[in-house]
C-alpha positions as CSV (number, residue, x, y, z in Angstrom):
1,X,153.0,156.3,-3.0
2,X,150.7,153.6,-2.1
3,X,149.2,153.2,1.3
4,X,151.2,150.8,4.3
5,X,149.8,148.1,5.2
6,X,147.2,148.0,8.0
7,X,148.3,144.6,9.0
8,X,150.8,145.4,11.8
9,X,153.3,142.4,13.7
10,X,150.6,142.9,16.4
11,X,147.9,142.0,14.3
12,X,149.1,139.6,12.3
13,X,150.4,138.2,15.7
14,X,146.8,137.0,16.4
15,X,146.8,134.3,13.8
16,X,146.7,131.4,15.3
17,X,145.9,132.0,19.0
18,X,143.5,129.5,20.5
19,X,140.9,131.2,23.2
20,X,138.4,129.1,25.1
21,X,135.3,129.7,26.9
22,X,132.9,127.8,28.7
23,X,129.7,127.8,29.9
24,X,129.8,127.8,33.7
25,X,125.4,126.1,33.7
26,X,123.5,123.6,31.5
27,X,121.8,125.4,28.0
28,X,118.9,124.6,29.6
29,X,115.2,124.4,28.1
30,X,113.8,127.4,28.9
31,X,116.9,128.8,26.6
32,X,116.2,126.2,23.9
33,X,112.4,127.4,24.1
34,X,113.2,131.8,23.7
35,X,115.1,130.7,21.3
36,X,112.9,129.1,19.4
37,X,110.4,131.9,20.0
38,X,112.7,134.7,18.6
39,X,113.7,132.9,15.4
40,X,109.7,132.3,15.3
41,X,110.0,128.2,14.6
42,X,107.0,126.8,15.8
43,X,108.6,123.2,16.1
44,X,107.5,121.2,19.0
45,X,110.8,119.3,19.0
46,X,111.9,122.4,21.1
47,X,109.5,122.8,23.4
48,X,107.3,119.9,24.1
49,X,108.7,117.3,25.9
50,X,106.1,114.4,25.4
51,X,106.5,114.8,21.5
52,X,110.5,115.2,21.8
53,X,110.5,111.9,23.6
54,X,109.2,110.4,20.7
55,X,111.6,111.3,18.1
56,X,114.8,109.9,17.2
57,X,116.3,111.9,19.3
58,X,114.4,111.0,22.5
59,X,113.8,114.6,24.2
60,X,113.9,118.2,23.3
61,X,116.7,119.5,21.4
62,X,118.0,123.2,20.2
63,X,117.5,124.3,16.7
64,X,120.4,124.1,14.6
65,X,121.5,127.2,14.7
66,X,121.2,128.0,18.3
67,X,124.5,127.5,19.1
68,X,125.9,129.5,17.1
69,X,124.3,132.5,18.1
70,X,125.4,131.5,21.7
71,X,128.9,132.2,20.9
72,X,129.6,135.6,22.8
73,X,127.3,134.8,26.0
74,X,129.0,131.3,27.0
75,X,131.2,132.2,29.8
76,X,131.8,135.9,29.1
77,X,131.5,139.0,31.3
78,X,129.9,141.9,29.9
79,X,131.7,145.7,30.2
80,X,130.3,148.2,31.4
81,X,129.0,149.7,28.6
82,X,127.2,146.5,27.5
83,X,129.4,145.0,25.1
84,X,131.1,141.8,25.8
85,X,134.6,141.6,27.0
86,X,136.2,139.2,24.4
87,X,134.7,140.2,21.2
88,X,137.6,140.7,18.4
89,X,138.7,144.0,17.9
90,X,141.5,145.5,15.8
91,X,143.7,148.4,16.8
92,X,142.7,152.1,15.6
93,X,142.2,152.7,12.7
94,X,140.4,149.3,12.1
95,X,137.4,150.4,14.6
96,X,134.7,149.6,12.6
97,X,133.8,146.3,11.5
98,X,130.3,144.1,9.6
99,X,130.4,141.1,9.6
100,X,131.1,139.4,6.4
101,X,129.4,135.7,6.5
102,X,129.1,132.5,8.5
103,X,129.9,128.6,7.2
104,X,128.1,126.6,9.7
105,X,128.6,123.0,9.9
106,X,126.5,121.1,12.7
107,X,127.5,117.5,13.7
108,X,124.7,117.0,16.7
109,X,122.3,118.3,18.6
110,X,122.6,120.6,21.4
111,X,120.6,119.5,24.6
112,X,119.3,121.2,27.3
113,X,121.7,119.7,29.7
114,X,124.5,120.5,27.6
115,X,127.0,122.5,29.1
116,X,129.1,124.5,26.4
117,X,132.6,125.0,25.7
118,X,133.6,127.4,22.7
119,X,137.2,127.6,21.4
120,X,137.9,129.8,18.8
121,X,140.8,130.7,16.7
122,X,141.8,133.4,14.1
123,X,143.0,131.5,11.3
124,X,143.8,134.2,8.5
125,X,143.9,138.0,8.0
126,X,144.2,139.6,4.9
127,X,143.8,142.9,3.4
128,X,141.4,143.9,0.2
129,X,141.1,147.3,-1.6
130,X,137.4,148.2,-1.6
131,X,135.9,151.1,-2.7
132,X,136.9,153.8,-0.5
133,X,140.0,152.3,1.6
134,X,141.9,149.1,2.4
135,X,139.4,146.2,4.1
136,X,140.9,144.0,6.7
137,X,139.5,140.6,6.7
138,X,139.8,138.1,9.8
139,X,138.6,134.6,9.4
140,X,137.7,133.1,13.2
141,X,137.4,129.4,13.6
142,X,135.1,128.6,16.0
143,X,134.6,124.9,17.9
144,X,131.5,123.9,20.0
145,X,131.7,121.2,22.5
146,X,129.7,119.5,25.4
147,X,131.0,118.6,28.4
148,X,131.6,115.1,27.2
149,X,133.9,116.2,24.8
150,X,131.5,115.7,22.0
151,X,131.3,118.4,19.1
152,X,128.4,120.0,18.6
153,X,129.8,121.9,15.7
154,X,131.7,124.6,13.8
155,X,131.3,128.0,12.7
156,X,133.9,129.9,9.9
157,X,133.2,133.5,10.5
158,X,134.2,136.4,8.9
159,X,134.7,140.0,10.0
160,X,135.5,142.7,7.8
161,X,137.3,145.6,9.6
162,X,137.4,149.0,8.1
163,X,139.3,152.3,9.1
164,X,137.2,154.8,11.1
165,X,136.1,158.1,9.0
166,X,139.1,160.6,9.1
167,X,141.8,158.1,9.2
């Protein structure tokens, strides 16, 4: 007999919900400028504010993919443990999870005075044999927005959530 399916009513009763969080302070450039630091792009669109001026876009600027790294530190607590409080999780078995790829689209540039709101949405879950056991795949849309209603962009995520050893 073949195994159930790990997509229970509860799960599947995610599809569709629409969460949103939002960044209670400006990006800021000293974010903009760490940033650019840890990825280890030298640009001096990000941090110099004579040259930024300059440009066609008249003042510092995020690199592209800042934002979407920003995604679980906009307007989220953290537990106790460190983790943060709204990250997706899956009932037991499904308590591991990698992450399965990103589809970034970018429509403008985040400033430093930009103050973020995120919404994000599971769109699909379906299952996959792999190797070893059934894989649970959950595609999150997620929308990035200023605070004049502008978006800054979108990211298609993928999590791939796997049964815990023993299960």
């Amino acid at each position: 007999m073949g195994q159930e399916s790990f997509i229970t009513p509860e799960i599947a009763d995610m599809i569709g919900k629409e969460e949103v969080f939002s960044s209670p302070e400006e990006i800021g450039r000293a974010t903009i400028r760490r940033f650019a630091v840890a990825v280890g792009d030298p640009n001096p669109l990000y941090r110099d504010e004579e040259f930024a001026r300059k440009t066609r876009y008249g003042g510092i600027i995020a690199p592209p993919t800042m934002i979407f790294e920003l995604n679980y530190n906009i307007g989220v607590e953290l537990e106790e443990d460190g983790g943060y409080a709204d990250r997706i999780t899956l009932p037991p078995p499904l308590t591991n999870f990698v992450r399965g790829g990103n589809e970034y689209e970018i429509f403008q540039p985040v400033r430093p005075t930009d103050k973020i709101t995120v919404k994000r949405k599971i769109s699909e879950i379906y299952e996959k044999k792999g190797k070893t056991s059934t894989l649970v795949f959950v595609i999150i849309e997620i929308r990035y927005i200023n605070q004049e209603g502008e978006f800054l962009g979108t990211n298609r995520e993928t999590l791939i959530f796997m049964p815990s050893k023993g299960s």
